[in-house]
C-alpha positions in Angstrom: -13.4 -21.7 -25.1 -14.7 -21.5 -21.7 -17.0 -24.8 -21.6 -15.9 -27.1 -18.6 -13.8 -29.9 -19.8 -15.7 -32.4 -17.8 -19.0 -31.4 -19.0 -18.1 -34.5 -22.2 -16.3 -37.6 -19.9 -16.8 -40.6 -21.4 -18.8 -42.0 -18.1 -17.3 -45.4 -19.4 -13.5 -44.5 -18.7 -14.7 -43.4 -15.1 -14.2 -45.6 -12.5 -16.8 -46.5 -9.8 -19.2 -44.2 -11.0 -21.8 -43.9 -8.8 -25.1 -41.8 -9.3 -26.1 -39.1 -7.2 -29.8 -38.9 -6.1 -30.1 -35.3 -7.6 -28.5 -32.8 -9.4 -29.1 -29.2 -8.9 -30.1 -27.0 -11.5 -27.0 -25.8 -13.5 -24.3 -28.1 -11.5 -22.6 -30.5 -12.6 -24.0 -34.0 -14.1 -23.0 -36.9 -11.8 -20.1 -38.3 -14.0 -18.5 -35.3 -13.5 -18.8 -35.0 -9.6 -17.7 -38.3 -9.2 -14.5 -37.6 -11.2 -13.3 -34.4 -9.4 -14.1 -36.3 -6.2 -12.0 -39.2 -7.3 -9.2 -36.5 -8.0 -9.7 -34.3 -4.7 -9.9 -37.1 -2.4 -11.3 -37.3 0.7 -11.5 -34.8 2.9 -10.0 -35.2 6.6 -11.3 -36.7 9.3 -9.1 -34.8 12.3 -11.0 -34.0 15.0 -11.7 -30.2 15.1 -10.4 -30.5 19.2 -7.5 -32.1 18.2 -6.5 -28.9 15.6 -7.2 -26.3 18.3 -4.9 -28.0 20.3 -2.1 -27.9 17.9 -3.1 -24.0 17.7 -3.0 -22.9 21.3 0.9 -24.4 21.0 2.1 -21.6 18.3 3.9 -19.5 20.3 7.1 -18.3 17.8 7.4 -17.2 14.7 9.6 -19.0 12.0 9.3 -17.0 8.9 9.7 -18.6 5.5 12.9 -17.2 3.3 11.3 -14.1 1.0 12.9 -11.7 -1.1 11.4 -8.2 0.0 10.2 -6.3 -3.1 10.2 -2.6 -2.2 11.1 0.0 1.3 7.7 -1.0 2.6 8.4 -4.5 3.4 4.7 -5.4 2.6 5.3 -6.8 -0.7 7.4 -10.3 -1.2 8.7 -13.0 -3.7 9.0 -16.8 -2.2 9.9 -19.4 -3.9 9.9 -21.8 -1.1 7.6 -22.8 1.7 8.3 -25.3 4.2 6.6 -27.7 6.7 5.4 -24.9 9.7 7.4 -21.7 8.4 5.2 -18.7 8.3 4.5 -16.1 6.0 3.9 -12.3 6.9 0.4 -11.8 5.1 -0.8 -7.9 7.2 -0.9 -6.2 10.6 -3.1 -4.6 12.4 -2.6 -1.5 15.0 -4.3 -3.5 18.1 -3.0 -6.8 16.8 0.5 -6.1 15.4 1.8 -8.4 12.6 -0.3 -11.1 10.7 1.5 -14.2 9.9 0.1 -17.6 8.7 1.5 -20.8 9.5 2.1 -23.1 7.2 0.8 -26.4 8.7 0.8 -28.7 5.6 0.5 -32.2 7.5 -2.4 -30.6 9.8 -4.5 -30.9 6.4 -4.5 -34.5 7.2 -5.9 -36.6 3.8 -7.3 -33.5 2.5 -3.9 -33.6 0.9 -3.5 -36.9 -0.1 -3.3 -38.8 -3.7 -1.4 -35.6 -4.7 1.4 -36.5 -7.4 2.7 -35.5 -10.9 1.6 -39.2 -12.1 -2.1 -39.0 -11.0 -1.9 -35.7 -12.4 -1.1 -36.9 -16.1 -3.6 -39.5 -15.8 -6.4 -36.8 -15.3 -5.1 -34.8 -17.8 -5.9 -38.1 -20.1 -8.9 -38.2 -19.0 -9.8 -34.8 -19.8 -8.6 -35.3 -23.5 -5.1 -33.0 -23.0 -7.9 -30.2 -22.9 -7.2 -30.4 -26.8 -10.9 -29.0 -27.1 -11.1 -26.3 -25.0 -7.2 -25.2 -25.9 -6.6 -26.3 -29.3 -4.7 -23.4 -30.4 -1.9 -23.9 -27.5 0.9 -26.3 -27.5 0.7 -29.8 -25.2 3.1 -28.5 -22.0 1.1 -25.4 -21.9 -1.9 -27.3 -21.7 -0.5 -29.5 -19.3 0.5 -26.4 -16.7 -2.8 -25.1 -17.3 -4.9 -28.6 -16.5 -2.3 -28.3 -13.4 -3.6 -24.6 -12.0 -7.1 -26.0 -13.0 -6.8 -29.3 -10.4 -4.6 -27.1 -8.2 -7.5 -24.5 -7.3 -9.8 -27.1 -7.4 -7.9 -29.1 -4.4 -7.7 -25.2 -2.7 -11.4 -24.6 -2.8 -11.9 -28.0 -1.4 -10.1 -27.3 1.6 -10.5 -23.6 2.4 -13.9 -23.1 1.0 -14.7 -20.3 -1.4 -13.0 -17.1 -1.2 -14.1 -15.0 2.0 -14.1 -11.1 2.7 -10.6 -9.7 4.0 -12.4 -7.8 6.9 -13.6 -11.0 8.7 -10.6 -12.4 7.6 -8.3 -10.0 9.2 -10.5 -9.6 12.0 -9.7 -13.7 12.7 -6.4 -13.4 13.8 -6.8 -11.2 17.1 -7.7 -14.7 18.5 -4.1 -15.8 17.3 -2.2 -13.4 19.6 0.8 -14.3 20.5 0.8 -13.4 24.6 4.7 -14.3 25.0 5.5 -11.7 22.0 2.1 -9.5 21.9 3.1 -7.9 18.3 2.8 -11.1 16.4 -0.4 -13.7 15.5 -0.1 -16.3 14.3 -2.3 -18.2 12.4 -2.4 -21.8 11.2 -3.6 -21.7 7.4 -5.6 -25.2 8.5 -7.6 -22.9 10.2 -8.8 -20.4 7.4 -11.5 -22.7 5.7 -14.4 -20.3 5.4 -12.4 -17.0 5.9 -9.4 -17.6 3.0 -8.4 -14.8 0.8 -6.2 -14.4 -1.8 -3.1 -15.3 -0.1 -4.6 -18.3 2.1 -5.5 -19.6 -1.6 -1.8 -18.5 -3.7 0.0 -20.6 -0.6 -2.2 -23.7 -0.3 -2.0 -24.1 -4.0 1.7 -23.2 -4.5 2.1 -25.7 -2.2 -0.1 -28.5 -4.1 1.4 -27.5 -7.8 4.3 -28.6 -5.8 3.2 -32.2 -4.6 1.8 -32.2 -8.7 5.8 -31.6 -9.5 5.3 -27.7 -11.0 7.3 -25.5 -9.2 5.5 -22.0 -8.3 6.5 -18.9 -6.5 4.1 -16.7 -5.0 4.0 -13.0 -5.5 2.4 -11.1 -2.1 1.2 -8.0 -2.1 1.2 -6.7 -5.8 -0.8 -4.2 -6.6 -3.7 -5.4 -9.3 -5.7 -3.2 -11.2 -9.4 -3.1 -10.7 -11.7 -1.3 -12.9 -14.4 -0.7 -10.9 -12.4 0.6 -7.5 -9.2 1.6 -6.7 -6.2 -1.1 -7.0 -5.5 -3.2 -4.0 -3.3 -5.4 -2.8 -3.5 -8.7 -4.3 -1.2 -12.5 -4.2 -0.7 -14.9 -6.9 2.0 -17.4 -8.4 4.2 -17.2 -11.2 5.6 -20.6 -13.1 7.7 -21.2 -15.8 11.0 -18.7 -14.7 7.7 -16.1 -14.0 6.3 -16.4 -18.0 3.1 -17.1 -16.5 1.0 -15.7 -13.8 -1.4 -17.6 -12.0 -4.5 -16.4 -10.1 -6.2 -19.3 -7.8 -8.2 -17.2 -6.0 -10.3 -15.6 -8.8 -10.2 -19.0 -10.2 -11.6 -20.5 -7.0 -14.6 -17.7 -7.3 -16.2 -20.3 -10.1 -18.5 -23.2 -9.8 -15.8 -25.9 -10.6 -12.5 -23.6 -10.9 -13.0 -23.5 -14.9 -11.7 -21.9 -16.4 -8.4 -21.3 -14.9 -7.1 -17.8 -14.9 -3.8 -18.2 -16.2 -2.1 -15.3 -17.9 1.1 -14.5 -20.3 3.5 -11.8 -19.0 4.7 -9.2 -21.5 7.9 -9.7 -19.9 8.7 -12.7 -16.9 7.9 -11.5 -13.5 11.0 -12.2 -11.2 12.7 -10.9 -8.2 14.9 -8.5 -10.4 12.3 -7.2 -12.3 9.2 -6.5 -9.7 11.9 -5.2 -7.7 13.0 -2.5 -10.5 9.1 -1.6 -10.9 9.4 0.4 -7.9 12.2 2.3 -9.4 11.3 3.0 -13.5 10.4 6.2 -13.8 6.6 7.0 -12.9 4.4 5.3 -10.4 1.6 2.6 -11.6 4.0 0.9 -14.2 2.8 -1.9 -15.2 3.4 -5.7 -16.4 0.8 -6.7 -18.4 -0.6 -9.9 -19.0 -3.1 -11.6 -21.2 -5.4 -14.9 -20.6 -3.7 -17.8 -21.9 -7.4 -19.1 -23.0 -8.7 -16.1 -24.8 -5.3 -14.3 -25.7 
């Protein structure tokens, strides 16, 4: 159940295939390489200069339209995220509040040869995952072959997931001097220091230019075994049947397999916002893996 789809490609139905000199022990055969590639893209070319620029300009905040989950106004629902709206991810007591700008065309062609078409014609490729998934129905195997891609393209272009202390610790050097309790940070510039909600908004944003529509959850509490629960941000599809979790997903060598879950009941603004009111505290929604049931 979890063997990587692309591990069987028929190398003949890939195009330009192109050996590499070497392959590490334990990656990937060459086939495969070249088809992710071919479905990533290339990655962009801006000068680094010419993205520092664009940063030193942010000087206001335009926050994106949430719906505000609970008193604490730390945890939020969007369903929509436009071309350089911001989202408030945090604060800190020297810093004030954290918000990261959502700078979609500063990813350059590192977003490119995104649409629902090339989409379905990997998902061909792959053999509609009817290995791996057999036991779940065509459009379910299509969203998950869509989250798969999707935290593929967002490892591309912010790296694996980093630690939330360097993380936070990056925006100090995105104060805002006009209006010292906000920084603001472009999310072009969190390659190498992305969490969990850097990863939730770059890929909400690409399940979008695949034609799924996503809303991201921030600041849910998930349940960790071996410490106490923390904060976490994810997506829900499908009127919030299914939960989504890139960043975990974007922890693994090639993204595979997706962790994509079914909610015991759908997770919407309505009902994450009566959590906070239903009797004891830690209710939970639970969800099970949509591979491995």
């Amino acid at each position: 159940m979890n063997d990587n789809p692309l591990e069987d490609v028929d190398e003949e139905n890939v195009d330009h295939l192109v050996p590499e000199s070497s392959t590490p022990s334990g990656a990937m055969d060459f086939s495969v390489e070249v088809q992710r590639k071919q479905f990533l893209g290339g990655i962009s070319a801006e000068p680094k200069a010419q993205r520092q620029e664009s940063i030193n300009n942010i000087t206001e905040v335009h926050p994106a339209k949430v719906e505000t989950l609970t008193p604490y106004n730390e945890e939020f629902f969007v369903e929509e995220i436009k071309e350089g709206e911001d989202v408030l991810v945090g604060g800190g007591l020297g810093d004030g509040k954290y918000w990261l700008r959502c700078d979609w065309s500063a990813f350059g062609t590192e977003l490119d040869n995104l649409s629902p078409q090339r989409l379905n014609d990997f998902f061909d490729r792959v053999g509609g995952l009817q290995e791996q998934a057999p036991q779940l129905g065509a459009e379910t195997r299509k969203m998950l072959h869509a989250c798969w891609r999707a935290a593929q393209k967002a490892q591309q272009v912010l790296g694996k997931p980093g630690l939330e202390f360097i993380r936070n610790e990056s925006f100090s050097q995105y104060s805002n001097h006009q209006k010292p309790a906000d920084c603001i940070k472009p999310l072009s510039a969190s390659r190498g220091e992305a969490v969990c909600t850097e990863f939730a908004l770059i890929t909400h944003h690409v399940l979008d230019r695949l034609g799924i529509k996503s809303s991201v959850v921030i600041g849910a509490y998930k349940p960790n075994q071996a410490e106490l629960p923390g904060r976490h941000t994810f997506l829900v599809l499908d009127s919030g049947k299914v939960v989504f979790d890139p960043t975990t997903t974007a922890t693994q060598a090639d993204c595979w397999p997706p962790k994509v879950f079914k909610a015991e009941r759908p997770l919407t603004v309505n009902s994450l916002k009566d959590m906070s009111t239903e009797g004891e505290f830690g209710h939970k929604i639970k969800c099970s893996d949509i591979l491995t049931g």
